[in-house]
N, C-alpha and C positions, 0 to 999 in steps of 0.2 A: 143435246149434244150436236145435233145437225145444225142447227142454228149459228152455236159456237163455232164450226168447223167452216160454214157459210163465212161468218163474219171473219175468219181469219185468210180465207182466200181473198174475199173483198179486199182486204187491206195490204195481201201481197200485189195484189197485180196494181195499189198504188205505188210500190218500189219501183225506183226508177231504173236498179239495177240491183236484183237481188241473188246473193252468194248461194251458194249449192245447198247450204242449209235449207232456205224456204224454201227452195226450189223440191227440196225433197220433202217437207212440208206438201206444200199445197198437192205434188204426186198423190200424198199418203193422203189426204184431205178428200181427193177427187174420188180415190179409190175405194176408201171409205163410204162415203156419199150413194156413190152408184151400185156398189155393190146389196146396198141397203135398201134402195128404191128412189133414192131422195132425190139422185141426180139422171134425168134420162142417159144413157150409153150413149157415146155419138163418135163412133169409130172415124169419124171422115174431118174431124175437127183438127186434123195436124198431131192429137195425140193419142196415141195408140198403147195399152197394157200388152205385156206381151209376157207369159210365167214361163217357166221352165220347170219340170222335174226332175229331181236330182235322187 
């Protein structure tokens, strides 16, 4: 599954302009990834998680 989710960020950030869809894609990609261990956390990289409870 990590692998899969790898390979499909690779291939958004070759869009040269991609709609809210991937964009929320690759969010849910990243989120996934890191929340798992796969992907180190890097709060300083321009993008930031932020939850809310409701």
């Amino acid at each position: 599954m990590a692998a899969h989710l790898d390979g499909q960020l690779r291939a958004i950030a070759n869009e040269s302009s991609p709609d809210i869809g991937l964009v929320v894609v690759a969010m849910s990609n990243i989120h996934w990834l890191e929340t798992r261990g796969h992907l180190q956390q890097d709060n300083f990289n321009g993008m930031a998680f932020q939850y809310a409870t409701f």
